[in-house]
C-alpha positions in Angstrom: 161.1 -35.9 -142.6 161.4 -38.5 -145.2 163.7 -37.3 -148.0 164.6 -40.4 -149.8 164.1 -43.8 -151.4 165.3 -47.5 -152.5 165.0 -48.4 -155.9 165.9 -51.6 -156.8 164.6 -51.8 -160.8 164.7 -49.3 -162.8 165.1 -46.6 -160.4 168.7 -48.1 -160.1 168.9 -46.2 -163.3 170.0 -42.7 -163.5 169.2 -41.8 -166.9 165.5 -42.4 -166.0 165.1 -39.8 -163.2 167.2 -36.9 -162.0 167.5 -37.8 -158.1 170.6 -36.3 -156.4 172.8 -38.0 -154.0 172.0 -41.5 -155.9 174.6 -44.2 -154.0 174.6 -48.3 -154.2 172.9 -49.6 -151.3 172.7 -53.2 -150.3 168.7 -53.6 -148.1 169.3 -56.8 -145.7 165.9 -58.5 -145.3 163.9 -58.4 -148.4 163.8 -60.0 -151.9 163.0 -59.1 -155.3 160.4 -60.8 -158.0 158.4 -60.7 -161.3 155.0 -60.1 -160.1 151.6 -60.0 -163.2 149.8 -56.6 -163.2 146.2 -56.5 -162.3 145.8 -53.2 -164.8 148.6 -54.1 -167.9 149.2 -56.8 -170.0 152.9 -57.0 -168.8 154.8 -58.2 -165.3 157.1 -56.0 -163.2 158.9 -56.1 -160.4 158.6 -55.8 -156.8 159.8 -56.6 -153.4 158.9 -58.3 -150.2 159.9 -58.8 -147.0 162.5 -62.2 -146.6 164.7 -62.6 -143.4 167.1 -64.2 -145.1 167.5 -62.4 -148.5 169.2 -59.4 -149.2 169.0 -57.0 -152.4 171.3 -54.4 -154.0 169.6 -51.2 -154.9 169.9 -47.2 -154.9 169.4 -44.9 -152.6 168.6 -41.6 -153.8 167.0 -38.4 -152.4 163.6 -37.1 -153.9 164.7 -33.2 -153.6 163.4 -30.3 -155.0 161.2 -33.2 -157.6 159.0 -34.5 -154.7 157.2 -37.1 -153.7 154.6 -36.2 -156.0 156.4 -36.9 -159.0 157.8 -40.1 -157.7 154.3 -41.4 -156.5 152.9 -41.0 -160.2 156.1 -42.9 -161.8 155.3 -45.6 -159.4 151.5 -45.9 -159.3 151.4 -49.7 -159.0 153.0 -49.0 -155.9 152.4 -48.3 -152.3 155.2 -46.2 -150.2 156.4 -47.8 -147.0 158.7 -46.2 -144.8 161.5 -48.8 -143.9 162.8 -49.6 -140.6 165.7 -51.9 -141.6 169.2 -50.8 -140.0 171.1 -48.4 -142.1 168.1 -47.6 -143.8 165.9 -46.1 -141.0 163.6 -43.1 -142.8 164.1 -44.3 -146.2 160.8 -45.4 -148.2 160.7 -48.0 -150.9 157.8 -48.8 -153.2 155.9 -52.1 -153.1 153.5 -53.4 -155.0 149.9 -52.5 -154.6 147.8 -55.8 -153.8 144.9 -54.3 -156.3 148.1 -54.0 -158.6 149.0 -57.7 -158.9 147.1 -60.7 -161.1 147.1 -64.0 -159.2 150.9 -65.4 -160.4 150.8 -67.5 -163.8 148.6 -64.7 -165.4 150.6 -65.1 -168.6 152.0 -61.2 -169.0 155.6 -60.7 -170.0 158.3 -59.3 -168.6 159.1 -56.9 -171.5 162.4 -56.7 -172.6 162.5 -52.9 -172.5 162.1 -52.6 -168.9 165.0 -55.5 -168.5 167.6 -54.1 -170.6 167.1 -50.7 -168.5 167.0 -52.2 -165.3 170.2 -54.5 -166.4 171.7 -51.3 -167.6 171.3 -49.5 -164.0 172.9 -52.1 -162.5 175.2 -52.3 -164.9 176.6 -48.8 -164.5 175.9 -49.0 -160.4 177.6 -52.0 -159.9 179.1 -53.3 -163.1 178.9 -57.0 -164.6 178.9 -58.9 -160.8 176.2 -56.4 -159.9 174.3 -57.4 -163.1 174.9 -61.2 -162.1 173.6 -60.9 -158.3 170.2 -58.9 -160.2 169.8 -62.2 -161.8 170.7 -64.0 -159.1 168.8 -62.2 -156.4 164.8 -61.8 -158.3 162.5 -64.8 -158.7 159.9 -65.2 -161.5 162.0 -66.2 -164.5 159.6 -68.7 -165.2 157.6 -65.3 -166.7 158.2 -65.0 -170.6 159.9 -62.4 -171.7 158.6 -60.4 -174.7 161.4 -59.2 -176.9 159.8 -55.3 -177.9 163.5 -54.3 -178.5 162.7 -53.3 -181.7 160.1 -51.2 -181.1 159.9 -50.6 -176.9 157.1 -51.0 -175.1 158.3 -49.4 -171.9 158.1 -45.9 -171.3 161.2 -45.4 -169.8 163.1 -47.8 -172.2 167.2 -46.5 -173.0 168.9 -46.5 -175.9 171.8 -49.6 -175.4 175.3 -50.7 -176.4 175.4 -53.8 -178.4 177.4 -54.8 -175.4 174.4 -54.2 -172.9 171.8 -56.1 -175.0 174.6 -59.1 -175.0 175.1 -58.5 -171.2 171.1 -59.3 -170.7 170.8 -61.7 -173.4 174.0 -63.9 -171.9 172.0 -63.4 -168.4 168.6 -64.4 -169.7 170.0 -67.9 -170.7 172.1 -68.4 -167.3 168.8 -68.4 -165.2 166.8 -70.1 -168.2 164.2 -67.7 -168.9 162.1 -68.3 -172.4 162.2 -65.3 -174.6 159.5 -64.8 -176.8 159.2 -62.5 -180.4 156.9 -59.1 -180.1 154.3 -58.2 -182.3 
């Protein structure tokens, strides 16, 4: 029986769920990226399979929360069951094809949902960790809408002028475009 996930966004952080037994994992074999939603005017992240990639992550067991719960916070998403070494029995989400818009749709990454991933992997893996995030997703060429202000994303976290300066400072080393909200 399957009892527990990957998350390599914002799953990576805690203060968004209460899964037990969360633990840094690194998943050989797949890469991350900015994908444009089908349904929303924004872009978020997936995975896909690369044989030559490799991605830092969580892995964290559903428990006495379920599937159930999991499913609806990730209903762009289908569930696959990988079969990567180490990680036999352990699902991660993917992107729903019926989820995505063809790329170069024009939705932002919002801000929100970056600071809270950058924050996860911040607190998993500290400032290296945050670096290989960068590093290790494609899509920067997405704009990013700055909602800090006023967040868009559900699951957005309060932050530490340090954390905002820890995205910010990453932002500009892969040369992403940042644009004012509304």
């Amino acid at each position: 029986m399957v009892k527990s996930f990957f998350g390599y966004g914002s799953l990576v952080n805690t203060a968004t769920h209460n899964y037990r037994n969360a633990h840094p994992a690194t998943l050989q074999g797949w890469c991350r990226e900015w994908v444009q939603s089908a349904t929303n005017n924004v872009a978020f992240l997936t995975v896909k399979p690369d044989p030559h990639a490799q991605i830092a992550g969580l892995v964290a067991d559903v428990g006495d929360i379920g599937w159930n719960t999991l499913d609806k916070r990730e209903a762009a998403y289908d569930r696959k069951i990988l079969k990567t070494a180490g990680f036999e029995g352990i699902t991660i989400y993917q992107a729903k094809p019926s989820a995505m818009a063809p790329a170069g749709s024009g939705k932002p990454i919002l801000l929100s949902y970056l600071d809270c991933v950058v924050q996860g992997f911040n607190s998993c893996y500290g400032h290296d960790g945050v670096r290989n995030f960068f590093c290790s997703t494609t899509g920067w060429d997405t704009a990013i809408l700055d909602d800090r202000s006023a967040p868009i994303y559900p699951r957005a976290q309060p932050l530490l002028p340090s954390e905002t300066q820890l995205t910010d400072d990453h932002i500009e080393m892969v040369g992403a475009t940042v644009i004012k909200g509304i």
